[in-house]
DRENDO-1510 file (C-alpha; in Angstrom, 1 decimal, always signed):
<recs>
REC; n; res; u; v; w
REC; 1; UNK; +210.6; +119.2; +92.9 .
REC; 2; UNK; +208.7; +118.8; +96.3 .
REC; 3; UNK; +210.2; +119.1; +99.5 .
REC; 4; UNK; +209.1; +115.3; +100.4 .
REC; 5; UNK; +211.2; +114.2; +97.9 .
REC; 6; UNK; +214.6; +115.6; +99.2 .
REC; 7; UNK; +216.2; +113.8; +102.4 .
REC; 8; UNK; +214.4; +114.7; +105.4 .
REC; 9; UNK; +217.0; +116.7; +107.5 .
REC; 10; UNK; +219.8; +118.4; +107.0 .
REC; 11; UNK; +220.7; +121.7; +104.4 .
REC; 12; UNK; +219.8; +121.4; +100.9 .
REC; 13; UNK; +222.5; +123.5; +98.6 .
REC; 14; UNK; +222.4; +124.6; +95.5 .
REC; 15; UNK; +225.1; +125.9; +93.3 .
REC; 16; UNK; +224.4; +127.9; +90.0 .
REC; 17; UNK; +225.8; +130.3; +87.6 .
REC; 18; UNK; +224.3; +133.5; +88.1 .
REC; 19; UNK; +221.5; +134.4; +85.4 .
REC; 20; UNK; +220.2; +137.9; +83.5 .
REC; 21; UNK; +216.4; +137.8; +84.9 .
REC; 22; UNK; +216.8; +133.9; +85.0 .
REC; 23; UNK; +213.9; +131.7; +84.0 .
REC; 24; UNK; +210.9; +129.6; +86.0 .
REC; 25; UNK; +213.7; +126.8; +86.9 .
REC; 26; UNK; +216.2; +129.1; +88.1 .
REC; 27; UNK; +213.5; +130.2; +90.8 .
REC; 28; UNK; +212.8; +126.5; +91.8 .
REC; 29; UNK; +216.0; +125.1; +93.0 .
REC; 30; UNK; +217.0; +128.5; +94.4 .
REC; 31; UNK; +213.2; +128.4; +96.4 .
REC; 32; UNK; +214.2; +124.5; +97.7 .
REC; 33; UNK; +217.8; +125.4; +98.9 .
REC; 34; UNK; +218.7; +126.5; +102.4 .
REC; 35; UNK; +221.8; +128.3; +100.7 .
REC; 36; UNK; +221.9; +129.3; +96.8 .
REC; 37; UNK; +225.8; +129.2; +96.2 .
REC; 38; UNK; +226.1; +131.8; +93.0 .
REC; 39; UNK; +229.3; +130.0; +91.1 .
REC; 40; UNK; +231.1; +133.7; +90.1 .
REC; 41; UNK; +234.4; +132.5; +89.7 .
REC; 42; UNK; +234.6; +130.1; +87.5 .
REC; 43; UNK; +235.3; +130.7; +83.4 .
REC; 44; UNK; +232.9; +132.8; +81.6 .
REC; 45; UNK; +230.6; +131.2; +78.6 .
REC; 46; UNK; +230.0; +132.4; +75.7 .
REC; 47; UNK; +226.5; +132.1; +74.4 .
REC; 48; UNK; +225.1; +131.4; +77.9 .
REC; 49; UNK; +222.5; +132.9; +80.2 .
REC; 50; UNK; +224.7; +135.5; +82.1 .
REC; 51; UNK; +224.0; +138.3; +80.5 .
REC; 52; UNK; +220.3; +137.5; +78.6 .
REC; 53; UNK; +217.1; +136.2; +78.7 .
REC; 54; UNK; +213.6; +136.0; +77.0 .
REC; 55; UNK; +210.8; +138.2; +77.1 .
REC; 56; UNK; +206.9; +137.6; +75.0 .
REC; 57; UNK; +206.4; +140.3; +72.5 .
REC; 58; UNK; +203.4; +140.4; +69.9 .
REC; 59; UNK; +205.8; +138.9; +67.5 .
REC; 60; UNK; +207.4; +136.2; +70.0 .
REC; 61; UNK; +210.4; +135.6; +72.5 .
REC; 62; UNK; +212.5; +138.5; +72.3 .
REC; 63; UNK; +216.0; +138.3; +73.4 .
REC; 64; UNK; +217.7; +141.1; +76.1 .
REC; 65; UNK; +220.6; +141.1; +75.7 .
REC; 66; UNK; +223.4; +143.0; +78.1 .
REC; 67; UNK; +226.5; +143.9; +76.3 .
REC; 68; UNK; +229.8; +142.4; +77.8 .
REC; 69; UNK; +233.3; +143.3; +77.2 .
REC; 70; UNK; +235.1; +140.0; +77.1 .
REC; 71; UNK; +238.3; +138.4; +75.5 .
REC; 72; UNK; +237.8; +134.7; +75.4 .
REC; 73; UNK; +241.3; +134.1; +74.5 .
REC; 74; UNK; +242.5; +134.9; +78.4 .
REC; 75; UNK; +239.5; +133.1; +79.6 .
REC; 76; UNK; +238.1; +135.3; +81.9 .
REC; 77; UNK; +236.2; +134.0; +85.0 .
REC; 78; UNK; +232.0; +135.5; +85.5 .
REC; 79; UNK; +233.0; +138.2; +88.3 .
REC; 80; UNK; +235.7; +139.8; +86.0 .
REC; 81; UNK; +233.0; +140.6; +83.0 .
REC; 82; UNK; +232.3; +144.0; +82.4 .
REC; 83; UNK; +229.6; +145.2; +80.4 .
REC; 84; UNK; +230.5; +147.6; +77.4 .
REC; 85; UNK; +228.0; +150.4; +78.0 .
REC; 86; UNK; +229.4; +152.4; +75.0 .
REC; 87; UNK; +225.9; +150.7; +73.8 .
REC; 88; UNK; +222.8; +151.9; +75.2 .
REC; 89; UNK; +221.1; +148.8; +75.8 .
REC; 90; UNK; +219.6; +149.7; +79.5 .
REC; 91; UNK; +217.4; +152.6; +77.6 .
REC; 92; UNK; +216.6; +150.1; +74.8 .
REC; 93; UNK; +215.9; +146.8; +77.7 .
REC; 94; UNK; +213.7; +149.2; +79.4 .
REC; 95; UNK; +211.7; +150.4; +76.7 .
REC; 96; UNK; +211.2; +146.7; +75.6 .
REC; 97; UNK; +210.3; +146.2; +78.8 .
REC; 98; UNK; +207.3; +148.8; +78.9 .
REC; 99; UNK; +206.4; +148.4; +75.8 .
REC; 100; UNK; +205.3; +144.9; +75.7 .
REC; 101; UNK; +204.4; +144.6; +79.5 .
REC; 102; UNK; +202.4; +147.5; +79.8 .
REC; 103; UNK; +199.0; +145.9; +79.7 .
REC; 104; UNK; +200.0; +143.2; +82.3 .
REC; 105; UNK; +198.0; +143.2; +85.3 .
REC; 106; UNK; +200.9; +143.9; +87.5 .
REC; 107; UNK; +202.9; +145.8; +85.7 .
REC; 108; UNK; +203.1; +148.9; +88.0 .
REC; 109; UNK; +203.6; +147.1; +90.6 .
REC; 110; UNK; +206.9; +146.2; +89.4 .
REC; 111; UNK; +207.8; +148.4; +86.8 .
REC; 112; UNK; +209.7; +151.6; +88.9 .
REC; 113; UNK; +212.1; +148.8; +90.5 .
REC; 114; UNK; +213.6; +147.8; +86.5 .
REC; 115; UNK; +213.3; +151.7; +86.0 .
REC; 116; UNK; +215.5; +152.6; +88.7 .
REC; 117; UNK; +218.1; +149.5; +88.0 .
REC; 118; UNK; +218.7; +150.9; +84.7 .
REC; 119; UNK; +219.6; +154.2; +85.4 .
REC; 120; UNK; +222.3; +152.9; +87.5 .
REC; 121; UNK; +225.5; +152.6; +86.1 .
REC; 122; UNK; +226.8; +149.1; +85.9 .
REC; 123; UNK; +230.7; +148.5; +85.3 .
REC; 124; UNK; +230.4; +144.6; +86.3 .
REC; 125; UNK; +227.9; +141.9; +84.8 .
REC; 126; UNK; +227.6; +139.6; +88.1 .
REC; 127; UNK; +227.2; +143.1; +90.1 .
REC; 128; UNK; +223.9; +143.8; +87.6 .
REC; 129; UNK; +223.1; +140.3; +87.8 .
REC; 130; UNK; +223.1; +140.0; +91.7 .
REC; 131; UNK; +221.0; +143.2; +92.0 .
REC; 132; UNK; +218.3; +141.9; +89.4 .
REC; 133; UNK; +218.3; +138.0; +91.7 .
REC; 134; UNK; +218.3; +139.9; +94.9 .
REC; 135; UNK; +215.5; +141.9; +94.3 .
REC; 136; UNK; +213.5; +139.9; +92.0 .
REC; 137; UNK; +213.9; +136.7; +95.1 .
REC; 138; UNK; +212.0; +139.4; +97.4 .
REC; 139; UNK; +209.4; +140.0; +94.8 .
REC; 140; UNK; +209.0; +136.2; +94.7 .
REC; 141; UNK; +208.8; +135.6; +98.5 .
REC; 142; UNK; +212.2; +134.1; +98.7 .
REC; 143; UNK; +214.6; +135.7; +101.4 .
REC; 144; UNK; +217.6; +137.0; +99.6 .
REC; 145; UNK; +219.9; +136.5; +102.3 .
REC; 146; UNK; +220.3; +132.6; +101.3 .
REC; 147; UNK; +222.6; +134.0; +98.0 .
REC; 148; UNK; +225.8; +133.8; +99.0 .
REC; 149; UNK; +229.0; +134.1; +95.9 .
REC; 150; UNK; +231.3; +131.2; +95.5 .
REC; 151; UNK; +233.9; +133.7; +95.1 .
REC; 152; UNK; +233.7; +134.6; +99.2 .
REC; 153; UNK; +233.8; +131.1; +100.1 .
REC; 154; UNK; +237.1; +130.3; +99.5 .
REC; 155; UNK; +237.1; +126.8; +98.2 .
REC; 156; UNK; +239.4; +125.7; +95.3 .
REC; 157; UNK; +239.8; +122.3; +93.0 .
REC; 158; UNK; +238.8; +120.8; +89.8 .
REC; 159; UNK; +235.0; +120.9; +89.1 .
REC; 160; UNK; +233.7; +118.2; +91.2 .
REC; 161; UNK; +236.1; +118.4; +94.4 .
REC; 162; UNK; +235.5; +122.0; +94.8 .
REC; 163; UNK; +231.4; +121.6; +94.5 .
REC; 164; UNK; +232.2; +118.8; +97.0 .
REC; 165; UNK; +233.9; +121.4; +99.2 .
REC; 166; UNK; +231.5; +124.0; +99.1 .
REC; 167; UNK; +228.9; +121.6; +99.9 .
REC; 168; UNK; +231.2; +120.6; +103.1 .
REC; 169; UNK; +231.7; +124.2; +103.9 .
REC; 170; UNK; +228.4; +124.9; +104.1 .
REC; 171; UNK; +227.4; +122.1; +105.8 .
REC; 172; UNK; +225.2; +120.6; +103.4 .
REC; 173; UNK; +223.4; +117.0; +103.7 .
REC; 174; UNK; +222.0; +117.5; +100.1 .
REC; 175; UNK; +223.0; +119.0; +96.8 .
REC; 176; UNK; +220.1; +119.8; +94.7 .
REC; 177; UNK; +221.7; +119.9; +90.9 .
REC; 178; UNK; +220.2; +121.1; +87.9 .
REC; 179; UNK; +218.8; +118.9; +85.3 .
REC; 180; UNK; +222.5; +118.8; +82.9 .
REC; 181; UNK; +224.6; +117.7; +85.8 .
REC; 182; UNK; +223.1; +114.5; +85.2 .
REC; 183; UNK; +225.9; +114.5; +82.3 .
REC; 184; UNK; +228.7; +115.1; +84.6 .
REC; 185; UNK; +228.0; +114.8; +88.1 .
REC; 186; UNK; +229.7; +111.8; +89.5 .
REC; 187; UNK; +227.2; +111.1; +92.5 .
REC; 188; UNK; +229.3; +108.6; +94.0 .
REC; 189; UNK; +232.0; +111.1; +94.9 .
REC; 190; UNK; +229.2; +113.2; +96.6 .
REC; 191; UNK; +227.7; +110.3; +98.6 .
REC; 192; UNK; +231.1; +109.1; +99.3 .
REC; 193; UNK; +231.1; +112.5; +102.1 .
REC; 194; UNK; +227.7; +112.3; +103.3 .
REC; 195; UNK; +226.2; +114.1; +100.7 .
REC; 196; UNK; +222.9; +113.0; +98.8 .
REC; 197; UNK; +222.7; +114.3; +95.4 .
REC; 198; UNK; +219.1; +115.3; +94.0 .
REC; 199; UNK; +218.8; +116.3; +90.4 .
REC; 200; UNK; +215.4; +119.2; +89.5 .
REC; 201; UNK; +213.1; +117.5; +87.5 .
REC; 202; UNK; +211.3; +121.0; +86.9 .
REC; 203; UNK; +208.0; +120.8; +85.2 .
REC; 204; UNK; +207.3; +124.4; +83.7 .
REC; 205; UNK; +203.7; +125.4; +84.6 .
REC; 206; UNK; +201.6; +127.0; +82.2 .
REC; 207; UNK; +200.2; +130.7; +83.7 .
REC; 208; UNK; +198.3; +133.7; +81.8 .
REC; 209; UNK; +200.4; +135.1; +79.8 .
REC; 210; UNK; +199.7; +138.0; +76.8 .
REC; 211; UNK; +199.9; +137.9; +72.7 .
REC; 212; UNK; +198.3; +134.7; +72.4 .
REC; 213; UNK; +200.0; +130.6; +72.3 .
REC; 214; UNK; +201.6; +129.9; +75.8 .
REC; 215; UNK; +205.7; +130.1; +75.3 .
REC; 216; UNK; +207.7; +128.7; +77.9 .
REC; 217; UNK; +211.0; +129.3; +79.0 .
REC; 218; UNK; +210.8; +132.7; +79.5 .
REC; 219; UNK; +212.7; +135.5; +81.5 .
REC; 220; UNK; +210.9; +135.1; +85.4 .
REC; 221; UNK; +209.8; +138.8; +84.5 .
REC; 222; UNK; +207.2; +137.7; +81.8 .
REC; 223; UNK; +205.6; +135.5; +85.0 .
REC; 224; UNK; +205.8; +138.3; +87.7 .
REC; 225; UNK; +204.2; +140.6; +85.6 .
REC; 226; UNK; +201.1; +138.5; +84.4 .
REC; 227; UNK; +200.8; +137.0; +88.0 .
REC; 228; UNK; +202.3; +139.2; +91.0 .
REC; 229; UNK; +202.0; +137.2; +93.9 .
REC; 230; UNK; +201.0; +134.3; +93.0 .
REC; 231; UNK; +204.1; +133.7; +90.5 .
REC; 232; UNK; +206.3; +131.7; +93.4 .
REC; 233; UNK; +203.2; +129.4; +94.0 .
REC; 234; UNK; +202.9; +128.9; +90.2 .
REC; 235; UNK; +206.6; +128.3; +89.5 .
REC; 236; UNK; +206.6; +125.6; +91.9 .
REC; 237; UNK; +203.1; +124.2; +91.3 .
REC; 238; UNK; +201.8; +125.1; +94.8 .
REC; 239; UNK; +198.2; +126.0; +92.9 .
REC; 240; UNK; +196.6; +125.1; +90.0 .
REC; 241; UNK; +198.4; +128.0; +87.7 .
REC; 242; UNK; +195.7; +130.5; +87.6 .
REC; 243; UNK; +196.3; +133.3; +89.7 .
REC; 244; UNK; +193.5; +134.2; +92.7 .
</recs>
């Protein structure tokens, strides 16, 4: 998605489930928003990207995967996950992590942050979550201060009213949707108040990458460590995909 193809004036919002180190199209529609709404109150999935995500290992993808505590019988909403750290799976992420990043070019530039994240105790999922996108946004060059959590704004209804209303709230001219809300977005109600509706049509770039065959759809971490500062301009095909 380029900027010339979004409506030339007024806020572009997005709205997503947060993410657990989120991959390359995760990145591009919270780069093209004005305000990234983080959807933290709404019901928890099981099987989903919340609480894992991919990294490249000599073998292949490699799945991190952060513990949860979670009874899907009382359907639980995001913001009310725990994570069940009678398992030690922040030693175990981090050693994955250095073990198969260590010969990236930018690994220590990055490493000591994921260090010092999991020696923190972390009693909520979206709390871990929000650190990782907050921090990994200013790695990227994207200003951290457009995240803001549905659960502060306040807005209630069924699925499409109440992404209608945040988009009101926030004073939004666009709503830039991911890919799947093709299958349940009804854009009429959107247009209906003013608002355009743009769905990502996110090409994934190929970059350098270690152990071999390009794999895409990868945790943003396996980018950011192979290409530093060039990783925004990659993930949203600003350059060619080699890093200068």
């Amino acid at each position: 998605m380029t900027n010339s193809q979004f409506p030339a004036s007024g806020k572009i919002i997005g709205i997503l489930q947060p993410g657990y180190l989120p991959w390359l199209g995760f990145w591009e529609q919270l780069h093209a928003t004005d305000i990234f709404v983080i959807y933290d109150d709404v019901q928890y999935d099981k099987h989903g990207w919340r609480n894992r995500n991919r990294i490249k290992t000599p073998q292949g993808p490699q799945w991190l995967t952060v513990p949860v505590r979670v009874n899907f019988s009382q359907g639980p909403l995001i913001l009310e996950v725990k994570v069940n750290n009678r398992e030690n799976w922040r030693k175990k992420h981090l050693f994955s992590i250095r073990q198969n990043y260590a010969r990236a070019p930018f690994f220590s530039r990055y490493i000591d942050f994921f260090a010092e994240a999991y020696q923190r105790d972390w009693e909520y999922l979206i709390d871990l979550d929000l650190h990782l996108l907050r921090h990994l946004a200013a790695f990227l060059g994207i200003d951290p201060a457009k995240i803001v959590r549905s659960s502060s704004l306040e807005v209630t209804g069924d699925r499409i009213t109440r992404l209608i209303g945040i988009c009101q709230k926030l004073g939004a001219a666009t709503f830039y949707e991911g890919a799947s809300g093709r299958n349940y977005i009804e854009t009429a109600a959107f247009r209906e108040q003013g608002i355009e509706v743009v769905y990502q049509d996110y090409h994934h770039p190929v970059y350098p990458q270690l152990y071999g065959d390009f794999i895409a759809n990868l945790s943003i971490i396996d980018l950011l460590f192979n290409c530093g500062d060039e990783s925004l301009a990659i993930l949203t095909h600003q350059n060619s995909g080699e890093p200068k």
